[in-house]
Each structure stands twice: as C-alpha cells, then as structure tokens.
C-alpha positions as CSV (number, residue, x, y, z in Angstrom):
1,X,-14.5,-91.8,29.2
2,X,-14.5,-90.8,32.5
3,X,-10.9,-90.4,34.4
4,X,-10.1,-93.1,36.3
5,X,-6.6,-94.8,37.4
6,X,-4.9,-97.7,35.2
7,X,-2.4,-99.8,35.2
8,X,1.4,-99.0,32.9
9,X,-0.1,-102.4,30.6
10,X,-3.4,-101.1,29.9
11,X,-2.6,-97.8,29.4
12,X,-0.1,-99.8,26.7
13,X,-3.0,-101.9,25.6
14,X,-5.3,-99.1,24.4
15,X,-2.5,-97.4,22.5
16,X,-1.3,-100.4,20.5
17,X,-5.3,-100.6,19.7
18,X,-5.7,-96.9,19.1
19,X,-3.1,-97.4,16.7
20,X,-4.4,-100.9,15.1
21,X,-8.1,-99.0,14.6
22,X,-6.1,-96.2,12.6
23,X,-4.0,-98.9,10.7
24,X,-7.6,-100.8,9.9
25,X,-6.4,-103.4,11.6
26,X,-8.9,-103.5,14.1
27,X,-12.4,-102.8,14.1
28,X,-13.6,-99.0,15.1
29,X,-15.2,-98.6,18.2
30,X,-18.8,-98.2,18.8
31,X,-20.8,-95.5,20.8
32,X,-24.0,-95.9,22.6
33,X,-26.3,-95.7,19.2
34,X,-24.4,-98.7,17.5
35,X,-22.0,-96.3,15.0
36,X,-18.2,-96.7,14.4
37,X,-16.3,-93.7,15.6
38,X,-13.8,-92.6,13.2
39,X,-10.5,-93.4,15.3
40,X,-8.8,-89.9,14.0
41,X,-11.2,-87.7,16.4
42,X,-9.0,-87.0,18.9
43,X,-9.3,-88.1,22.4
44,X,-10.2,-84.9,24.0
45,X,-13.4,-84.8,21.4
46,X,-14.4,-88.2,22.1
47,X,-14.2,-88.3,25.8
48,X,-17.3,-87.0,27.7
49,X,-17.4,-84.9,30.1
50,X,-17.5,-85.8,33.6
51,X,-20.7,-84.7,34.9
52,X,-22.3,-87.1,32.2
53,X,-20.7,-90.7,33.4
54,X,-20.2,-91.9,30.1
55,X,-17.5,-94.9,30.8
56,X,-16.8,-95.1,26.9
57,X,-16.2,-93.3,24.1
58,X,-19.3,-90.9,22.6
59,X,-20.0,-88.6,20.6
60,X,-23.4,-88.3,22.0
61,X,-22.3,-84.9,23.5
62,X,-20.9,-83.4,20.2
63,X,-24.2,-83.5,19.0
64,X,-27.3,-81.4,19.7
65,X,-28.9,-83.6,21.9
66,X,-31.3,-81.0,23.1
67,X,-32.7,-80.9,19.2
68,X,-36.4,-80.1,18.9
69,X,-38.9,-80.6,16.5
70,X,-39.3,-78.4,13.3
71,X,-41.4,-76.2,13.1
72,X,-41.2,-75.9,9.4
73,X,-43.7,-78.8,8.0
74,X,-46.2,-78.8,11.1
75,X,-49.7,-77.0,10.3
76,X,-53.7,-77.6,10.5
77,X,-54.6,-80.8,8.8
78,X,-57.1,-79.0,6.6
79,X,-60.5,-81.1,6.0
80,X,-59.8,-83.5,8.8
81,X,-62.9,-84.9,10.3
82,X,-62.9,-86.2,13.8
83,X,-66.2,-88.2,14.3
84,X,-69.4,-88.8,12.2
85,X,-72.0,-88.8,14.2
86,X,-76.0,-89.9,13.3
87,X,-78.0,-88.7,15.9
88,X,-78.2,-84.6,17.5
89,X,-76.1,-84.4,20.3
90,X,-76.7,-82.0,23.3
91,X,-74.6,-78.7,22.7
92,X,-73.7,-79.2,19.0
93,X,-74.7,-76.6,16.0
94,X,-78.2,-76.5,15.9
95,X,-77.8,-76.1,12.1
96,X,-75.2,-79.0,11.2
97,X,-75.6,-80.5,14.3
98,X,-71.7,-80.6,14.1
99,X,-70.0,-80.6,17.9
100,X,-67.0,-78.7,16.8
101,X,-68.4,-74.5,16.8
102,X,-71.6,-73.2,18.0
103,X,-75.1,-72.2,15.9
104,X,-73.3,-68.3,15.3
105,X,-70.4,-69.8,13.8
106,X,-71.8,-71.9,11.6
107,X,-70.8,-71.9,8.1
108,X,-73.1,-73.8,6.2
109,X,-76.1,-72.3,4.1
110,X,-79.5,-71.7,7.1
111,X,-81.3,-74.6,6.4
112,X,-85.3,-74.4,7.2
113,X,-85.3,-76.7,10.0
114,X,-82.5,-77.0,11.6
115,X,-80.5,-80.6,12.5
116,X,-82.0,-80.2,15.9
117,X,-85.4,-80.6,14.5
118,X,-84.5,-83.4,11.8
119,X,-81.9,-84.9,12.9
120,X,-81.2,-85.6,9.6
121,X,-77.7,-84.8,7.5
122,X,-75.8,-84.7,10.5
123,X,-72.1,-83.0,9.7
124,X,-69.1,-84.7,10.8
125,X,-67.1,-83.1,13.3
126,X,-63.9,-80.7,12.5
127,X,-60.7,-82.0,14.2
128,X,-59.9,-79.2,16.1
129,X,-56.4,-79.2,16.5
130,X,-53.8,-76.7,18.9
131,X,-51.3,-75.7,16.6
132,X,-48.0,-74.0,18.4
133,X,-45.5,-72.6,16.7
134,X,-42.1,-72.3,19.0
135,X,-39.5,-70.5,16.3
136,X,-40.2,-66.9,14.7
137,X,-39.7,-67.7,11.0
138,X,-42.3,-70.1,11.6
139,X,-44.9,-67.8,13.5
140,X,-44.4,-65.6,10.4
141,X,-44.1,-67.3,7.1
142,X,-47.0,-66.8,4.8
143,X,-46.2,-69.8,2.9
144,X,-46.7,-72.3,5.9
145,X,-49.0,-74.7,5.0
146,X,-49.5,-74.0,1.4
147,X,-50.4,-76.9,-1.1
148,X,-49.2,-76.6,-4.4
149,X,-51.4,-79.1,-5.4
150,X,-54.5,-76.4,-5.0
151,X,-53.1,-74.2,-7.5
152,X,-53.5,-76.9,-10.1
153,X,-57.5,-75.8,-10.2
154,X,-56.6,-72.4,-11.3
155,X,-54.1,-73.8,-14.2
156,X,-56.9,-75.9,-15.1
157,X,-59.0,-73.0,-15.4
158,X,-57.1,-70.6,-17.2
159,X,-56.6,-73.9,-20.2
160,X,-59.9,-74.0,-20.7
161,X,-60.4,-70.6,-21.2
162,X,-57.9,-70.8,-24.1
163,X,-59.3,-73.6,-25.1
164,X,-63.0,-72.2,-25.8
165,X,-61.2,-68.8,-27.2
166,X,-59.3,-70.7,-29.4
167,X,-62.9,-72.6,-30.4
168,X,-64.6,-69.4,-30.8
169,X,-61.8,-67.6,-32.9
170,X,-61.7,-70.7,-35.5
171,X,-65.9,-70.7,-35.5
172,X,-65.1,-66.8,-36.5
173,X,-62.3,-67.5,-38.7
174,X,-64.7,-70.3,-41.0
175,X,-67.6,-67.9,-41.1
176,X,-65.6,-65.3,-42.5
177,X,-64.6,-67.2,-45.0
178,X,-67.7,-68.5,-45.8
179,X,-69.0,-64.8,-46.5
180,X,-66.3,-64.4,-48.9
181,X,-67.7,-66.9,-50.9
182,X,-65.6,-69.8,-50.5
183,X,-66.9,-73.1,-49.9
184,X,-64.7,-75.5,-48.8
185,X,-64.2,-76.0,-45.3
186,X,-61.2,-78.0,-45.1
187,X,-59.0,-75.1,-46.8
188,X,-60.4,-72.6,-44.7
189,X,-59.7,-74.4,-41.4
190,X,-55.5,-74.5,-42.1
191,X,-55.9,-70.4,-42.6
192,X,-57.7,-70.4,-39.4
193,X,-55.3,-72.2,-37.4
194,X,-52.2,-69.7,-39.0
195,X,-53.9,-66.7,-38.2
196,X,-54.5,-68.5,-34.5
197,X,-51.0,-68.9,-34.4
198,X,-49.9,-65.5,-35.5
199,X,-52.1,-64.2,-33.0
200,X,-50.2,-66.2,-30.5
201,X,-46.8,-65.1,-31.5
202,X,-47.9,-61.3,-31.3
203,X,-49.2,-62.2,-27.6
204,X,-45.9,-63.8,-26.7
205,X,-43.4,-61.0,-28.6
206,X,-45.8,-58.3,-26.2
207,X,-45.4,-60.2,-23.2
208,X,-41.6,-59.9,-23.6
209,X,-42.2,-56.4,-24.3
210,X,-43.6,-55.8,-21.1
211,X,-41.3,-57.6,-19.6
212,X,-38.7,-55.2,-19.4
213,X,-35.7,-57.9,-20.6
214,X,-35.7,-61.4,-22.0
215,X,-36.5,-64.8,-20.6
216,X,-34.2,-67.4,-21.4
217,X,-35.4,-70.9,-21.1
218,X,-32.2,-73.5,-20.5
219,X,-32.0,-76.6,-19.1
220,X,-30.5,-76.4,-15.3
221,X,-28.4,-79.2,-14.2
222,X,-29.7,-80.3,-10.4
223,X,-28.7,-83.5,-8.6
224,X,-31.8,-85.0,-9.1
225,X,-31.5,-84.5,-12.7
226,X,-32.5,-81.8,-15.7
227,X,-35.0,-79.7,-14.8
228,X,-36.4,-76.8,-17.0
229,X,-35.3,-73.3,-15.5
230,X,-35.2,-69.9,-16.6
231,X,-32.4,-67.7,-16.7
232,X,-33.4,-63.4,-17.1
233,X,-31.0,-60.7,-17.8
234,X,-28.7,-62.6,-19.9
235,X,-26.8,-60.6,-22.6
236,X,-25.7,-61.6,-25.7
237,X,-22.4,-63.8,-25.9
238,X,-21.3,-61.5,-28.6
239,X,-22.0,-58.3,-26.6
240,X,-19.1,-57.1,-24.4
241,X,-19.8,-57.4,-20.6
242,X,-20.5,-54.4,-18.3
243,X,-17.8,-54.6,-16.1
244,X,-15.2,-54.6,-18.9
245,X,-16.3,-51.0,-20.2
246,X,-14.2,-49.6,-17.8
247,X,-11.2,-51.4,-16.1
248,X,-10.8,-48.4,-13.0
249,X,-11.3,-50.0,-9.7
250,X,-13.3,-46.6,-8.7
251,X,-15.1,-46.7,-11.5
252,X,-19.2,-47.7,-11.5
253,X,-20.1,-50.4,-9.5
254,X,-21.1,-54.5,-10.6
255,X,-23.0,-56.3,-8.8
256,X,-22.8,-60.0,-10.1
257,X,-25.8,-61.5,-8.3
258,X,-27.6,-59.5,-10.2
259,X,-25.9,-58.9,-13.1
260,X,-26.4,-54.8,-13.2
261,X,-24.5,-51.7,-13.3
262,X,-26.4,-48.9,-12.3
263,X,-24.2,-46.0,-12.7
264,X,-22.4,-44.8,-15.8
265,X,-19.2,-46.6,-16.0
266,X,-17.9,-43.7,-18.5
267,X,-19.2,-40.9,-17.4
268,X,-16.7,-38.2,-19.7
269,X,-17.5,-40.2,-23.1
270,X,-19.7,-38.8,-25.3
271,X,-23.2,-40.1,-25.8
272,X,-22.7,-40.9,-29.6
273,X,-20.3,-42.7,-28.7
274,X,-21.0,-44.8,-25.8
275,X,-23.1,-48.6,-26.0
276,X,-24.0,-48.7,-22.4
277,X,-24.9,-45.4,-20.2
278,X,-25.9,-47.8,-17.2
279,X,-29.0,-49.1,-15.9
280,X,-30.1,-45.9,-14.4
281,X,-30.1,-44.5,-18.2
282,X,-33.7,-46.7,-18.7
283,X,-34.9,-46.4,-15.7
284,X,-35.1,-41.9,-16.3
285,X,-37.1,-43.3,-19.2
286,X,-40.5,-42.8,-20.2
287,X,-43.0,-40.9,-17.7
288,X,-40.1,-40.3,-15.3
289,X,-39.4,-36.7,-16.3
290,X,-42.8,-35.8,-16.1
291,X,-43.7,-37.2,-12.7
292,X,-40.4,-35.8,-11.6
293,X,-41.5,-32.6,-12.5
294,X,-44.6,-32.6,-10.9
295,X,-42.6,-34.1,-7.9
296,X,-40.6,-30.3,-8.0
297,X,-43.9,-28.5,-8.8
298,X,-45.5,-29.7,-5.4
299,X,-42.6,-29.4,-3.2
300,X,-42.2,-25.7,-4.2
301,X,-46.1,-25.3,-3.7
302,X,-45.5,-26.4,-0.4
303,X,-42.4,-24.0,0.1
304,X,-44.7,-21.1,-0.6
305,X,-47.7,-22.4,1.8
306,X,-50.1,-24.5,-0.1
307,X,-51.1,-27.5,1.7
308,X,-50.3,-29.9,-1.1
309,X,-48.1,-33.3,-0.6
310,X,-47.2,-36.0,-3.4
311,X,-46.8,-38.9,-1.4
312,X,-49.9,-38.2,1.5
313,X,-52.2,-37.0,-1.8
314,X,-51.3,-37.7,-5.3
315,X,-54.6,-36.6,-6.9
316,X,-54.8,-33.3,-5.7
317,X,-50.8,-32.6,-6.6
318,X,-51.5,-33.8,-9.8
319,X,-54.7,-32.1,-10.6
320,X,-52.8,-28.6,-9.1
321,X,-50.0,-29.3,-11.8
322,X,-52.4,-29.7,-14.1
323,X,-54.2,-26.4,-13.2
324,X,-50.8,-24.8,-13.5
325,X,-50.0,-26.0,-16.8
326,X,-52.8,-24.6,-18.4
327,X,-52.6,-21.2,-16.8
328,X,-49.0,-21.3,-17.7
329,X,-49.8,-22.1,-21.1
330,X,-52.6,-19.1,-21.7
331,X,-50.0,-16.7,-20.6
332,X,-47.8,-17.7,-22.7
333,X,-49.9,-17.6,-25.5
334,X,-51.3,-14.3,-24.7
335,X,-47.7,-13.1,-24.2
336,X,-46.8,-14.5,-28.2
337,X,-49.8,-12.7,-29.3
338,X,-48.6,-9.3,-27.6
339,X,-45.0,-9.7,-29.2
340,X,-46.5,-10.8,-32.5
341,X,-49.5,-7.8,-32.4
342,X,-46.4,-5.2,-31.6
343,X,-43.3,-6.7,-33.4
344,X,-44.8,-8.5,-36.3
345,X,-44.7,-12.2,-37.2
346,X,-43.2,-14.1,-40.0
347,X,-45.1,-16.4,-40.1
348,X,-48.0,-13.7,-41.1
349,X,-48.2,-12.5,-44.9
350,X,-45.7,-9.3,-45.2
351,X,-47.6,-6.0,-45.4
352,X,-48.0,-4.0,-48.4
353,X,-45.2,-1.2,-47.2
354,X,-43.2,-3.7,-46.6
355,X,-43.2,-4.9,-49.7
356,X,-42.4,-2.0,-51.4
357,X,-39.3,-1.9,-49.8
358,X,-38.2,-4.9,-51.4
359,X,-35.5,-4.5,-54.3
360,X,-37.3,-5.0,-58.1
361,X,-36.1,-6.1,-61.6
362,X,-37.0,-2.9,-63.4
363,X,-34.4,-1.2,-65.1
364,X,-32.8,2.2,-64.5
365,X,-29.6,3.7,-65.9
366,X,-28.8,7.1,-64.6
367,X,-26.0,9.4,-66.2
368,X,-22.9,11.1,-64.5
369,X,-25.0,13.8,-63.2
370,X,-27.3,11.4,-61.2
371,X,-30.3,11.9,-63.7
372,X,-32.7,9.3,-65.7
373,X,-31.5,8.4,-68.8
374,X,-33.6,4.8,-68.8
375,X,-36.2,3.7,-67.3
376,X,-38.5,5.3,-64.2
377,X,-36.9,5.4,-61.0
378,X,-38.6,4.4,-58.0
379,X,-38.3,6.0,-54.9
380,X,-38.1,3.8,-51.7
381,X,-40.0,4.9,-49.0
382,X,-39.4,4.0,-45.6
383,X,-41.8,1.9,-43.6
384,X,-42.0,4.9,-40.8
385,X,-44.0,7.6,-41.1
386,X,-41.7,11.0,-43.0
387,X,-42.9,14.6,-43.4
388,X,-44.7,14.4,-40.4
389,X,-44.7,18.5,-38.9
390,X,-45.2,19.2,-35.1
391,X,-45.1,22.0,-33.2
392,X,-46.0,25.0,-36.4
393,X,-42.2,23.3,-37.5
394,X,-41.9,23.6,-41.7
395,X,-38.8,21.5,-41.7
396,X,-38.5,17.8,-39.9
397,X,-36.1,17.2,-37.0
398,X,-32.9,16.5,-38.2
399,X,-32.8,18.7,-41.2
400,X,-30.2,21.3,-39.4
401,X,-26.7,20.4,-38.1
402,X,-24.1,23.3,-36.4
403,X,-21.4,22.4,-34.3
404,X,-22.3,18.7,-33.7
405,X,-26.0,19.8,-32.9
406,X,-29.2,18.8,-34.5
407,X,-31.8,21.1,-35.1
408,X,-35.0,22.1,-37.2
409,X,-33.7,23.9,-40.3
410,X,-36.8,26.4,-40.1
411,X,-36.1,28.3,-37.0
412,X,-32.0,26.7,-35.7
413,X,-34.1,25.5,-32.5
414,X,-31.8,22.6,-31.4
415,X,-34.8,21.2,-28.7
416,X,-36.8,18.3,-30.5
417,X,-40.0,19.2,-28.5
418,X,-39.6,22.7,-29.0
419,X,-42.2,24.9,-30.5
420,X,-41.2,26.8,-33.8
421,X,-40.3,30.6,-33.3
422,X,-39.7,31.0,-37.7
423,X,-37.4,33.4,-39.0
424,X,-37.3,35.6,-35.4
425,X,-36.1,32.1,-33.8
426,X,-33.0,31.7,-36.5
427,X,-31.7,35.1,-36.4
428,X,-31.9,35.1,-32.7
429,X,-30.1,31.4,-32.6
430,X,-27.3,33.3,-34.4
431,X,-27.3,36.8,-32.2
432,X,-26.6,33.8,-29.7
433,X,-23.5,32.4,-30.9
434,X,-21.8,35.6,-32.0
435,X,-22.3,36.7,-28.7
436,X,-21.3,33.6,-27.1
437,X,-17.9,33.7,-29.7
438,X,-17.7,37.6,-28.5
439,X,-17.6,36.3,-25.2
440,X,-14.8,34.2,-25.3
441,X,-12.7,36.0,-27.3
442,X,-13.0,39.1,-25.0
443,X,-11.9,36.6,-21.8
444,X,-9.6,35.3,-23.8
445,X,-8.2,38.6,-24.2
446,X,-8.3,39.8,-20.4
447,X,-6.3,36.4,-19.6
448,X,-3.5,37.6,-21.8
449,X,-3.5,41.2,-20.5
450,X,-3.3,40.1,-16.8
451,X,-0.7,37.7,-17.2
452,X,1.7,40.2,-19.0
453,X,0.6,42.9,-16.3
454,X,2.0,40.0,-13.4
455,X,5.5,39.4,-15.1
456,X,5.7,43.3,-15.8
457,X,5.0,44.1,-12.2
458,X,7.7,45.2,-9.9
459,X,6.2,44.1,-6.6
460,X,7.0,40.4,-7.1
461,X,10.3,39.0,-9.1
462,X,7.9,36.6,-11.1
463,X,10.4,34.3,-12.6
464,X,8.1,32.2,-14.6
465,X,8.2,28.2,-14.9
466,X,11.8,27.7,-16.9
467,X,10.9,24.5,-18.4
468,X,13.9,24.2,-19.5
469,X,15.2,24.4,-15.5
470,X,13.1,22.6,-13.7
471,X,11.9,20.4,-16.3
472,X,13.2,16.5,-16.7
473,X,14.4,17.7,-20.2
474,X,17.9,19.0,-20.8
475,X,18.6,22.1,-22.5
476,X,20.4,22.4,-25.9
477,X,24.2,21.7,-24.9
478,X,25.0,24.3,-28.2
479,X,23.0,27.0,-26.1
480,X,25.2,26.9,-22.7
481,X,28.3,28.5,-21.9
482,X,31.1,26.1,-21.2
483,X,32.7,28.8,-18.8
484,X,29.6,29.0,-16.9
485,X,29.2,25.6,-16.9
486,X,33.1,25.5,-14.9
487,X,32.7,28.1,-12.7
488,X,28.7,26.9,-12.0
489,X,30.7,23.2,-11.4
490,X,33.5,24.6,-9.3
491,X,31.2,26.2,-6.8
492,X,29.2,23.3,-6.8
493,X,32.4,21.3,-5.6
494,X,33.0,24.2,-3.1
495,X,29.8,24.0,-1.7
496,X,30.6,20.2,-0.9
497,X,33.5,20.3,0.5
498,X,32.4,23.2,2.8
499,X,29.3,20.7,3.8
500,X,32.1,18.2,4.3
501,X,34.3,20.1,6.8
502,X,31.7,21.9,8.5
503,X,32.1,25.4,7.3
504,X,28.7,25.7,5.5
505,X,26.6,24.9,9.0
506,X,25.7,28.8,9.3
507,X,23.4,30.4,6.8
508,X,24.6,33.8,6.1
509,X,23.0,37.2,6.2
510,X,21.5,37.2,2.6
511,X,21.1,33.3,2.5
512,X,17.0,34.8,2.9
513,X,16.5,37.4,0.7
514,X,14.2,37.5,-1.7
515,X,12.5,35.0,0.2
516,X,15.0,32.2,-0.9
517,X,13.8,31.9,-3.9
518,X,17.2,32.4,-6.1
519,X,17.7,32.7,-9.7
520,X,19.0,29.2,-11.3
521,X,20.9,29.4,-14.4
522,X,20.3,26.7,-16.8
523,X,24.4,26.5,-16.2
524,X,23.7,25.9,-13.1
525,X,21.2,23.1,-13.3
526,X,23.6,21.6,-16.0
527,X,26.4,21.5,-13.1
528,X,24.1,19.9,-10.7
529,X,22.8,17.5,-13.4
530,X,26.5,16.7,-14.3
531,X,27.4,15.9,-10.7
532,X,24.2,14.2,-9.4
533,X,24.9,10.5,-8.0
534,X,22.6,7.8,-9.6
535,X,23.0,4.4,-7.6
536,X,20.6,2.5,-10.3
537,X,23.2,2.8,-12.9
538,X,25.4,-0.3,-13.2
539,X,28.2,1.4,-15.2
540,X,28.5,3.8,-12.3
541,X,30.6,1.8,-10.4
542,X,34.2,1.7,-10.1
543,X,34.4,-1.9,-11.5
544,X,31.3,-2.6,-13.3
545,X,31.2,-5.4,-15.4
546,X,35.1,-6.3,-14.8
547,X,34.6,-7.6,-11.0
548,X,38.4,-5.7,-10.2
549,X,40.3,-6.7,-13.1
550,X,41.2,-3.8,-15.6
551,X,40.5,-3.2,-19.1
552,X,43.0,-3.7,-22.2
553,X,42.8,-0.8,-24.2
C-alpha cells in the first residue's frame, strides 16, 4: 500500500482488524487475483513498492511476474498437416504437388508423371512451424520431443520374434521326438515346453552374468502409488557393510549414492584373510594386466623413438606387442636350448656315465688290509675325462705336491701348461731348492755376523733396545738393587727441586757428551716409574673415595 497520511482512528482501526484477521475473527484480505493473504506476512512483505501504485495489499510483486513460458514441452508437432489441397497449385512440388518444400526436396518415391502433369494424388501440406527455443538446456536436450509411445513398435517387434523362436524350437523339440520313435504328441509337447523353459533360465542366469552385479526387482513406494522398480548393487542383509570394515575416519572412502568403496579399506591385512579388497580389486580383473602391459610396452617404444601411440593407434601397438612377444619367446627358447645342450636337462634320460656313478646293491666285504674278501668291487669312475697326458707328461697334473705346490710327479715342473723336461727336469727342480735353501741360510748367516760386528765396534756406544728400559713392561722387582733404587730416587727428587728453585736452568759442560744419549739403568727407570704422576687414577688423590673425612683403621 502505498504511504499516505491517516488519521490516529484509522491507523487504530486497521490494527484492531490486523489483529481480528490473525484471531480468525475476520475474514483475510484479498489481493488483486481474488486470494486470501495469510495475515502473518508481515507488513513490509505485503506492501508494494511505490513505483508500482498498488493502494492495497499484494503479493503480486513477490512473485515472478516476469515468468515466461517453458521451454521444456514445446516442439514440432510431427505429422501435422496444414491444408489438403485437390488441384496443382503454381510453385508447389512438382512431384507431390505439396506447397510446403520444392521438387529437390522432395521425399516421396519419383513418380513417372509428376503431380504437375496429373494432378492426381495431391499431398497435403506440412505445417511448417518456427520453433524457438529461448533457455540452453532446452536448445540442447536430446530427449526434447521424444514419444515414448514410438518405442512401443520396437517392443512389439522384439515379442514376436520370441514368439516364432519359441514356435520353431517346440516344431524342433516334437520332431525329435518323433525320430526317437515315440508317437504320442501330447507327452512330447510338456518335454518341449521344459526344455523351452530351461533354455530360458540359462539366458536369464547369463544375462546376470554379464551384468556385472544383481538386479533386484522391489516394489517402490511413489505418491501416485506402487510402481515396479529396480534396485542394483544391493548386498546381502546377512553380509556386513563396506563402511563397517574399517571404523578410521582416514581410512577408504564410501560413497553412499552409489553404494562403493573403491580403495582397500584394510590395506595391512592379509589376503587370506580379508572378504572385501575394494572395488578396484575387480575392476584389475580379467584382460586388465594384459592391456596394461601392452600400455607399458608402447610407452617405452615411444621413449626409445618408435612412432607408436595406444590411444592415437591401437592396432598397430597391439600388433608391435605382438611381434615382440614372439621374438621374445624364440630367444628364450633358443636360450633354454643353449643351457640345456651345455648343462644337461633333467627332464632328458640320464646318460650312461652317469649312471655308473650311481651307488648299486652288489655286495663287497673287504678285510682289514683294504682287500676283497667277497664279492667284485667296482670301481667308480668319474664322469670327466682321467689319464689324459699333455705336453710328453707321464704323470697327470696334480700327482706331485712340495711345499704347498702342485706339480707333475714325472719331471717336479709346478706350471700346468708346461712341457715335460723328464728326469733332467726333476733333478734340476731339486738343484733349485738346495740352492735356494743355500741361499738363505748363507744371508742368514751374514745378518748375524754384521750385527755382532756393530755392538763389538768401538766407534759407536751401540747400547741396544733394553726392552726391559724402554719397554711398557717392568722388570723383575727380585732383579733390582734396592740401594740403587734409593740413591736412583734421591737424585730423582734432587733434580726436582733444583727445577723448582731455579738452579738446574744451565746445562753443564758434559750435559752433551756422548751426544746425550746417556746410559739408563733399569734402577733408574724404576725411580722414574715410582715417582711418575698419573691424574687418571682415582685412588691418587688425597681423599679419594672419603670426600675429606678420614678412615677408621
């Protein structure tokens, strides 16, 4: 209602009827189409705006008022005919005679005299209508205009079909049983019309094979009513649900539209042990590996150069893999032939020296000495070739050992190539080795003379290494001289305190001689061993292990 001044008793009137309308004590008001307004809109949604001049309430404006026509259910009246007409008009199909397309666009069979000559069998004309289509689902829905009605002819169809197989399999059923000598007709239809059925079951249970899952027929409550429906990818009440295998939250993913779990929704469970392994799990079934491998097989061909592309040609990646295969399988079974010509196979029959290898059941009892007392004794020979001689050798390689060295025992040559140099050759090899010994011994010898010449000699005081000095082991305390040990102590202490006050800071006249290097005594080293500080020794301390208190005796 558009704003306009009132008086202090109107303004009271229309509440006290505001208020009777809510109460249903008055009537509800009425817009401009004739229907009650529900007096619980508020005010500020029933009053119009100015620029419409609506002087009562509306709700004309809440509405779409600029609402235009579906699109939806508007399409060419198929088979509509506009006007019959019964004489040839000027500029109509020379061939129909119809007014709605030309002679080239006519779509009736070429008759031999046109309807221009005969005017005869005039067609009706086409109701051309100017179809436009304002929305875009409209512009682009396939099904726009489809009559299910049509499809009924194809139905139709397909029933008789099924109904002259089903003729021609009981005709075939009754002669068959005719030819095997029985008579009677009406026993041999109800055989007929079982095996019928049984065929039918087997056509049903492979349809649900293919498939994929099962179809459950149920009937669907609707508004209108039951209605039959189908219901696919149901499971089995008693079966346990996918998304209760695994309770994690970041576990596989359920999507309930659709009822299916693609991932694994326990991945670290064995396979034994699982009852689902996902969606994905049949779907890597079949002929996937192998196209997947062919998929791999022609993206490395392409990595190495070959022109070759699974998605842009299919038939020549496939025929390469194919190729490949059987070029990959001759080498291999050339390969296994190599192996099996070099090697041996077991599947082969075994060889007659290998055979003889094999243990017996004959019976032979030897005595103490290693002779035959019982039986014939059979000697095993090996299945490489023995007493084989090279080289003018009488003796085999390995029959000659000296000094961790094999040889030929016919002429001591230790060289398995070698060519045989007979008695000449041993005697020789021997002439070798005592001179070789001789050899040694004499260095041997000439170590020991020169190293008692050097500590005999007079031009160098060669003291020798005193282990027993220098070494981290100490002497035998029963071997050392206590008073040596003192006096080896005392100037030890001297030597300190002389460091400690300073007197000991110039080296004497003879502090050199001998070129420093002085005589120790193993006294001596005792002494210095005696008063050597060691700071990793705990006991060393003053108070070890009493932290300042003193020990009770």
């Amino acid at each position: 209602m558009a704003n306009r001044h009132v008086t202090g008793d109107e303004f009271r009137r229309q509440k006290e009827l505001e208020e009777a309308r809510k109460a249903g004590l008055a009537p509800a008001a009425l817009d401009e189409d004739g229907k009650e307004i529900n007096p619980h809109i508020p005010e500020y949604m029933t009053t119009a705006p100015w620029y419409l001049n609506k002087d009562q309430p509306t709700l004309t404006h809440q509405r779409n008022w600029n609402k235009q026509e579906e699109d939806g259910f508007r399409w060419y009246d198929r088979g509509a005919k506009a006007f019959q007409a019964t004489k040839f008009r000027k500029g109509a199909c020379e061939n129909c005679g119809s007014m709605s397309h030309k002679t080239k666009d006519c779509l009736e069979r070429p008759r031999n005299k046109g309807a221009k000559y005969t005017n005869k069998n005039i067609a009706a004309d086409d109701r051309v209508q100017e179809l436009k289509l304002s929305s875009y689902e409209a512009k682009r829905d396939r099904w726009n205009g489809f009559d299910a009605n049509e499809y009924k002819k194809v139905v139709d169809r397909y029933e008789k079909i099924e109904e002259i197989r089903k003729e021609m399999k009981q005709k075939q059923s009754m002669e068959a049983m005719y030819k095997s000598g029985k008579k009677d007709v009406e026993a041999a239809a109800a055989p007929a019309d079982d095996a019928l059925a049984d065929d039918d079951d087997d056509a049903k249970i492979a349809e649900d094979e293919a498939g994929g899952f099962g179809e459950v027929k149920q009937r669907v409550r609707t508004a209108g009513g039951g209605a039959s429906g189908s219901v696919r990818n149901l499971r089995i009440r008693e079966d346990t649900a996918k998304y209760l295998f695994n309770l994690d939250l970041d576990s596989a993913h359920y999507d309930p539209k659709t009822r299916s779990m693609r991932e694994d929704p326990l991945p670290n469970k064995p396979a034994s042990e699982k009852l689902f392994a996902g969606d994905n799990f049949v779907r890597k079934g079949g002929d996937y590996a192998a196209w997947q491998t062919m998929q791999m097989h022609s993206m490395d061909a392409f990595d190495k150069g070959t022109n070759v592309h699974m998605q842009a040609n299919p038939s020549l990646a496939e025929m390469m893999y194919k190729q490949f295969k059987a070029k990959k399988d001759t080498l291999a079974k050339q390969s296994t032939k190599e192996v099996a010509a070099k090697y041996g196979s077991a599947a082969e029959p075994m060889p007659d020296d290998v055979k003889e290898l094999l243990g017996t059941e004959r019976y032979v009892e030897y005595d103490r000495a290693g002779r035959v007392i019982k039986g014939q004794e059979t000697k095993v020979r090996s299945r490489y070739e023995e007493d084989v001689l090279i080289n003018n050798h009488t003796s085999v390689w390995g029959s000659w050992w000296h000094d961790g060295t094999w040889g030929y025992a016919c002429c001591h040559q230790s060289v398995k190539n070698s060519y045989c140099t007979g008695a000449s050759g041993a005697a020789a090899t021997a002439d070798t080795a005592a001179a070789m010994a001789a050899n040694m011994e004499a260095l041997a010898r000439d170590s020991e003379e020169y190293q008692k010449r050097r500590e005999e000699s007079k031009l160098n005081d060669y003291q020798g290494y005193l282990s027993d000095v220098w070494g981290s082991e100490t002497a035998d305390p029963a071997s050392l001289d206590p008073k040596k040990v003192k006096e080896a102590l005392s100037k030890l202490e001297k030597a300190e305190r002389d460091a400690v006050d300073g007197e000991g800071d110039k080296r004497k006249f003879n502090s050199v001689a001998n070129g420093g290097a002085e005589a120790i005594s193993a006294e001596e080293m005792e002494a210095f061993r005696l008063k050597k500080q060691r700071v990793e020794d705990p006991l060393a301390k003053h108070d070890a292990g009493t932290s300042g208190y003193d020990l009770l005796e």
